[in-house]
N, C-alpha and C positions, 0 to 999 in steps of 0.2 A: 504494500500500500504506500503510495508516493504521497509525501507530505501536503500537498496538493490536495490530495481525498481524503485526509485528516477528517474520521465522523467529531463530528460536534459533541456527541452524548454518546458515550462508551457505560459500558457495565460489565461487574464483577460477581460472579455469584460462588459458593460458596457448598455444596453438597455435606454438610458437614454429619457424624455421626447421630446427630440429636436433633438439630435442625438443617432448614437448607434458608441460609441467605442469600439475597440480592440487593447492590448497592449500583443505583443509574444515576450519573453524574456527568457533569457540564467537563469539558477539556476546555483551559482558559490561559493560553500562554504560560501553560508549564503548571498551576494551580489546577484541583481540583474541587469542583462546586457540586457537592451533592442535592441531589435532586431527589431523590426518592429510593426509602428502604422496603424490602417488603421482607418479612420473617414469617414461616411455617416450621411448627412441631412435626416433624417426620418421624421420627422415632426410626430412623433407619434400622440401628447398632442391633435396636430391640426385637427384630426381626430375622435376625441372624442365627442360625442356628451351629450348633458345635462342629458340625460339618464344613459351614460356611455356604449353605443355602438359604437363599432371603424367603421369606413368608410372601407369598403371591397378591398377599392382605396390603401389604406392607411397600411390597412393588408396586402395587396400582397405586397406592399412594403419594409413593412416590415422582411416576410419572404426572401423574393428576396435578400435580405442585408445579413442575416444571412446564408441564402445559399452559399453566395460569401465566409463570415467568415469561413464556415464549409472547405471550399475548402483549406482555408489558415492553419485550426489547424486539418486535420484530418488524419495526423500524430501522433498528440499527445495524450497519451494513457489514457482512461478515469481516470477521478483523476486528470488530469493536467490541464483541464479548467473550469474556474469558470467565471457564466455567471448570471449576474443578472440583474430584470425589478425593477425598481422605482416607481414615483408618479404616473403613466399613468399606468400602468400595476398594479397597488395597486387599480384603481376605476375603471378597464376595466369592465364590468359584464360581459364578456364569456371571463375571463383570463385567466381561467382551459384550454379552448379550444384553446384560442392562444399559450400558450406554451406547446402543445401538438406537436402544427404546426410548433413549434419553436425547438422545438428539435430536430425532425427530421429534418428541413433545417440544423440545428447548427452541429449535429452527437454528443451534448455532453446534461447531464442534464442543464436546465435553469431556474432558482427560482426567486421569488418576493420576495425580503428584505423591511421587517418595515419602518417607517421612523426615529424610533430612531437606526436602525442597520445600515442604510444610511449613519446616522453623524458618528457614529461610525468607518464605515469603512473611509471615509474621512477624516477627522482625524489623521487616521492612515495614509493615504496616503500621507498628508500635513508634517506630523511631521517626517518621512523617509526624505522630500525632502529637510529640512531647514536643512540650515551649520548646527546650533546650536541649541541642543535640551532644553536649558535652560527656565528660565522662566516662568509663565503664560503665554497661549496667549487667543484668543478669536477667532477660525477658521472658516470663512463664507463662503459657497457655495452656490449659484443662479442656482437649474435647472430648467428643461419647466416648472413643475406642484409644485414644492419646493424647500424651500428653508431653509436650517439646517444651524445652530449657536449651533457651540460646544466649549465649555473653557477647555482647559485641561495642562498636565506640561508633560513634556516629550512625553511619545508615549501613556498616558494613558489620558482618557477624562475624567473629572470630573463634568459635567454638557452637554446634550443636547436636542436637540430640534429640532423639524421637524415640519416647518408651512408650514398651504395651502396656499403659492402665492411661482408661479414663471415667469420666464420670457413669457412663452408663453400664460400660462392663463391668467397673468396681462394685456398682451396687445390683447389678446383677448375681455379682460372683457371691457376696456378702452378705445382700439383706432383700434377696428377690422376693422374699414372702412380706414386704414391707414391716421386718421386727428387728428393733437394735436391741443390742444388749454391750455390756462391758467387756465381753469376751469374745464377740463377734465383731467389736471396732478395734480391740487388741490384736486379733488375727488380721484384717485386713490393714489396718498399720503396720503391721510387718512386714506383710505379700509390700506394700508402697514403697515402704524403705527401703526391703533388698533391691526394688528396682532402679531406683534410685541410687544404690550404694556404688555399685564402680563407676559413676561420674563422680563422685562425693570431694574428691581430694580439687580436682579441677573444676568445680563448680561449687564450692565452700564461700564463706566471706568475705576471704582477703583475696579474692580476685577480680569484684566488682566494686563498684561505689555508691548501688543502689540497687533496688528488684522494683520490677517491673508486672502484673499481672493482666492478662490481658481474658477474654471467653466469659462466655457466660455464668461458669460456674466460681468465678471470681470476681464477677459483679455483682452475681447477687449473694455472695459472703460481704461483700464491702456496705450492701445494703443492710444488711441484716445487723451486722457489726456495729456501722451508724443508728442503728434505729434503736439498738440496743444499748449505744453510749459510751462503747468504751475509747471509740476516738470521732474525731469528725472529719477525717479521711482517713482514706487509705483501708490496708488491712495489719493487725498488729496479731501476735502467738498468743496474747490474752484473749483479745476478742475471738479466735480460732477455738480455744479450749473452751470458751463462755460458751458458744455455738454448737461445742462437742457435748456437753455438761447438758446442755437443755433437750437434744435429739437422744441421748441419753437414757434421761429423765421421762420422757415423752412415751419412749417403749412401742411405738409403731408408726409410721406413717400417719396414719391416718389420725392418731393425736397428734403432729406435731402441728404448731404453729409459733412461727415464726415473724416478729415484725418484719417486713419488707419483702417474705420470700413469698412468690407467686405462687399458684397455685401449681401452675404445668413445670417449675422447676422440682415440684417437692419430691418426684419418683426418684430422679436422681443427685438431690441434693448431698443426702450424705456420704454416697459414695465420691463425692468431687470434694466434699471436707476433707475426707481422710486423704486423701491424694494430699491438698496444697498444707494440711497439718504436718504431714509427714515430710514435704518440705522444708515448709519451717523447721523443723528438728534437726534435721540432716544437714542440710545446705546451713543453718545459724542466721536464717533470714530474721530479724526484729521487724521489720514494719516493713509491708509492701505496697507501691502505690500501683494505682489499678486507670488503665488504657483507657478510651476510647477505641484506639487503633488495635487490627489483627490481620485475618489472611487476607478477611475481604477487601481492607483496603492499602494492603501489600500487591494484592492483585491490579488494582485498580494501578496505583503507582509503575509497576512493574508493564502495564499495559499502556499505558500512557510514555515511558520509558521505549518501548517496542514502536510503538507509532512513530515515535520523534526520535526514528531511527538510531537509540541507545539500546539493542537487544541484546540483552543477558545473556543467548543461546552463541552472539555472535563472540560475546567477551570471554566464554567458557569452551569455546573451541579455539581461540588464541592463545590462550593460559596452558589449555593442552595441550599445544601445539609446543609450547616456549617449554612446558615443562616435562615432555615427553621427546623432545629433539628432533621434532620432526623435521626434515628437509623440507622447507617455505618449499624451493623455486621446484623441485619434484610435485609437489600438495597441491600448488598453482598451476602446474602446467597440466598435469591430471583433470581439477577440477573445470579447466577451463574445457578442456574437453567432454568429458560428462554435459556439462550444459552445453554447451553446442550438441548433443547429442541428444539431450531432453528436449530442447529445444524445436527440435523437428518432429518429436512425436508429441508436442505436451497436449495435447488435447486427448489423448489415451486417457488421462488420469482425470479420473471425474469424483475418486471415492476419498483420495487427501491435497487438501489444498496447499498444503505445505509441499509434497512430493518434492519441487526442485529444490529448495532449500535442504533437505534429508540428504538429497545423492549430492549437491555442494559439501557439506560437513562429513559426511563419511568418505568421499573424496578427498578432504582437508585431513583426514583422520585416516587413512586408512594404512597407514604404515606404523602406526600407534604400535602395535604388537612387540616391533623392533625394539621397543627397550627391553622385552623381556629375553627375547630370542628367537634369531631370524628362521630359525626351523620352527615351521606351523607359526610364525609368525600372524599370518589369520585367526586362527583357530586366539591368539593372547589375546589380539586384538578385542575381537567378539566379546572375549570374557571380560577385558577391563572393561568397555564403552556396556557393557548389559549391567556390571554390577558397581563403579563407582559411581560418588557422590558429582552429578554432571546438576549446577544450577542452570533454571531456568529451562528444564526439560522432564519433561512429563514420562510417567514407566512406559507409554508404548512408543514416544520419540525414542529414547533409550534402546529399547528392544528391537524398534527397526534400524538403527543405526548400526548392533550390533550386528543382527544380519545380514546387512551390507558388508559390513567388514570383513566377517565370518565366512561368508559366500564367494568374497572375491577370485580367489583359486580354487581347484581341483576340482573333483566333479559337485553339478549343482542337483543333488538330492532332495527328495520333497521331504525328510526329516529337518533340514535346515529353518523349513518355514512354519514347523508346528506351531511356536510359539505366537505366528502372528495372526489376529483375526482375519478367518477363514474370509469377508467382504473385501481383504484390503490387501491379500495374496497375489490376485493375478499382479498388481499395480507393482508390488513388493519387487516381485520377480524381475519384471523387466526393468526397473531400477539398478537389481542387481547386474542383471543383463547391461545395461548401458555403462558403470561402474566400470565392467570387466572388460569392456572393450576400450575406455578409455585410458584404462592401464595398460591393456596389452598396447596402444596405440604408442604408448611414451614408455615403452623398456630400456628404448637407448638410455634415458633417463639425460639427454642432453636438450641445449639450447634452440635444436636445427626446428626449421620450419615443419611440422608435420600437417598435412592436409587433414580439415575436418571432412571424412566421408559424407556423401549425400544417405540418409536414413530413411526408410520407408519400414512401414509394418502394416501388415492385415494380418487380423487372428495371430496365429504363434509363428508367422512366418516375417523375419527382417533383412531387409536388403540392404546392405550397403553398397554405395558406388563411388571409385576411387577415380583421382587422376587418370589421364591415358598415362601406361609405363612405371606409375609408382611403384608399383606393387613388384613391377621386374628388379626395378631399383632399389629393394628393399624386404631379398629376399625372409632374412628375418623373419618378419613383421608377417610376411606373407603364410611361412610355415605357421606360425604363432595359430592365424586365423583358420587356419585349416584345422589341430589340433582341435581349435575353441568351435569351430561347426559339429566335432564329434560331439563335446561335450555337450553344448547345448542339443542335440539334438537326442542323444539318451534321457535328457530331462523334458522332449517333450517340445524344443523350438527347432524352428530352420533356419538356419540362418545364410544368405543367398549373397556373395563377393561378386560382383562386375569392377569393371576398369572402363571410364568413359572415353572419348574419341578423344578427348581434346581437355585439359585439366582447366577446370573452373571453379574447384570448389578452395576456398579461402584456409589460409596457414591456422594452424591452432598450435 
């Protein structure tokens, strides 16, 4: 999207375990002007079963939600909403399926972020909202299924983390029959704090110069706390234990009351207690003061940052790049070709709108492996770019980058592409497909002029057509593609070499 078509009103929404937000806002020369929130109780988390199959109750619900959202942003022009699922959608097993369902209710793409891309973007969200960006801080968020602790100094994070407990699974795991007792807040204190325990030394006191609380289940402690008196901001380990002492006292759900806490927080209130108590304990937090800002309006930030052409994805494949050694002028001359090659088929890819950007970055990346070792050098590659921490890239960006990587030699197997959803395969493959040719095209690995082939495909059959006599003059290249016609064609493509009368096609 060229600065040019910059949409006016961008939106962020938020799939979160408990609920699902949406936050649609004005772009205003670099500020953001909110325009309108819209919040549903989904109870996604609650629907999950130990399997990790959603309740079909529970799905329509969900879609139903986003359907409403779609009505409210489908105005705005693809590119302008960014829409992401969390811990609940991170351990769905038919989450390919659900946000199949989900897009279409939404009318925009919808992706599953990491849990270290979660703190990330939270983070960001927190550090936009504070007057003052000085500092250390140490930024906590409580959702249904997790719960991220990130340190960082201005708008950059320098440490985070994403643990399994959150408010809705905690009190599921603990006091699903809605009954507290002293013995069953001591046991799930425990379950908290061993989770929290090996961040404990790097995420202590003496590392920041303030805590930060951001989610719902830390607003409404800070509610509850204030109503209660024992400060008039913030959250302090008195007012935690006051708040422990009376849920307590209370002996079920259904007695408890609470000044300040809503009604639709109360199911999973205590279980988000014990979470940010046992923080306090652990970490030596005294007094935490409590956000505005979170993922959704990290999102929003981060989306506004992408439009005005600052994209996270582009600064986290640079960073890779410097910090894995890649050879620049090899990554560039590759990639260059790959898009001249997308370039003549892009209209094939209907099912990702990202697609040229994907085969740019694994293009950029795809000798990545070589820090490990240049036998199956592939094969490393695949495995860093599937499992490290990549900001600003969503699990199935990641996934398909690995593939790319992963696929670029030897034979292209349909094992290769298990992991990607089965709507978004055919697309995948000839990505990989164009990748392979773009490398085989720059083996020399020098500066000489190599002709972009002319590209054509129908169905699984691709033609390339080269200069008159290149191909003599370069025999190489030419066995190369002969080899790579076997290959692709056990996997199911054809791939058809001519040499035109007279070379017209342009140096890559």
């Amino acid at each position: 999207m060229d600065e040019s078509a910059l949409p006016e009103v961008v939106a962020a929404i938020d799939l979160g375990s408990n609920s699902f937000h949406m936050i649609v806002a004005r772009l205003d020369e670099g500020r953001i002007q909110v325009l309108d929130r819209i919040k549903e109780m989904v109870r996604l988390r609650g629907g999950l079963d130990e399997d990790g199959n959603l309740d079909p109750e529970v799905w329509q619900r969900a879609i139903d939600c986003l359907s409403r959202f779609g009505q409210r942003v489908s105005a705005i022009p693809r590119g302008g909403v960014r829409a992401v699922g969390t811990n609940t959608l991170r351990n769905m097993r038919q989450s390919d399926a659900f946000l199949r369902e989900a897009e279409r209710a939404l009318g925009h793409p919808v992706s599953i972020i990491a849990g270290q891309e979660e703190a990330r973007l939270i983070y960001l969200g927190v550090a936009h909202s504070l007057a003052e960006p000085g500092g250390r801080r140490l930024v906590v968020d409580i959702g249904g299924g997790s719960t991220e602790a990130i340190i960082g100094e201005k708008f950059s994070p320098v440490r985070k983390e994403s643990m399994e407990m959150g408010c809705v699974s905690m009190s599921q795991r603990f006091f699903a029959d809605g009954k507290y007792s002293k013995k069953r807040w001591q046991k799930a204190e425990l379950a908290a704090r061993l989770e929290i325990k090996p961040f404990q030394d790097e995420y202590d006191k003496t590392n920041w110069d303030m805590a930060v609380g951001s989610s719902g289940s830390i607003r409404a402690a800070a509610a509850v706390i204030q109503e209660l008196g024992y400060c008039q901001f913030g959250i302090t380990r008195e007012g935690l234990e006051g708040i422990r002492d009376r849920i307590l006292k209370a002996g079920t759900e259904q007695a408890l009351k609470l000044p300040g806490l809503v009604d639709e927080r109360k199911p999973v209130f205590a279980g988000g207690m014990v979470i940010l108590l046992a923080l306090f304990k652990t970490l030596g937090i005294d007094r935490m003061l409590v956000s505005d800002g979170s993922l959704r309006e990290g999102l929003l930030y981060e989306l506004a940052g992408r439009l005005e052409h600052e994209d996270i994805h582009e600064t986290t494949v640079r960073n890779l790049q410097q910090r894995f050694g890649i050879r620049d002028k090899q990554a560039d001359r590759v990639a260059a070709m790959a898009q001249g090659l997308y370039q003549q088929v892009a209209d094939d890819f209907t099912q990702n709108a990202d697609a040229e950007m994907l085969l740019n970055w694994a293009a950029r990346l795809h000798e990545i492996g070589f820090f490990i070792s240049h036998s199956g050098y592939h094969r490393h590659g695949a495995y860093l770019l599937e499992n490290m921490d990549m900001p600003g890239f969503s699990r199935r960006e990641q996934r398909i980058l690995a593939t790319l990587v992963g696929a670029q030699r030897k034979k292209l197997g349909a094992q290769r592409f298990e992991l990607i959803p089965e709507f978004l395969r055919d697309e995948v493959k000839l990505l990989v497909i164009l990748l392979r040719l773009a490398i085989l095209l720059h083996r020399d690995r020098t500066d000489d002029d190599n002709p972009l082939p002319r590209l054509s495909r129908k169905g699984r059959i691709l033609k390339l057509r080269f200069p008159a006599g290149w191909l003599q003059q370069h025999p190489l290249t030419d066995a190369d593609l002969a080899m790579e016609k076997n290959r692709l064609r056990q996997a199911g493509f054809k791939l058809k070499i001519r040499s035109a009368e007279k070379a017209t096609a342009p140096a890559i």
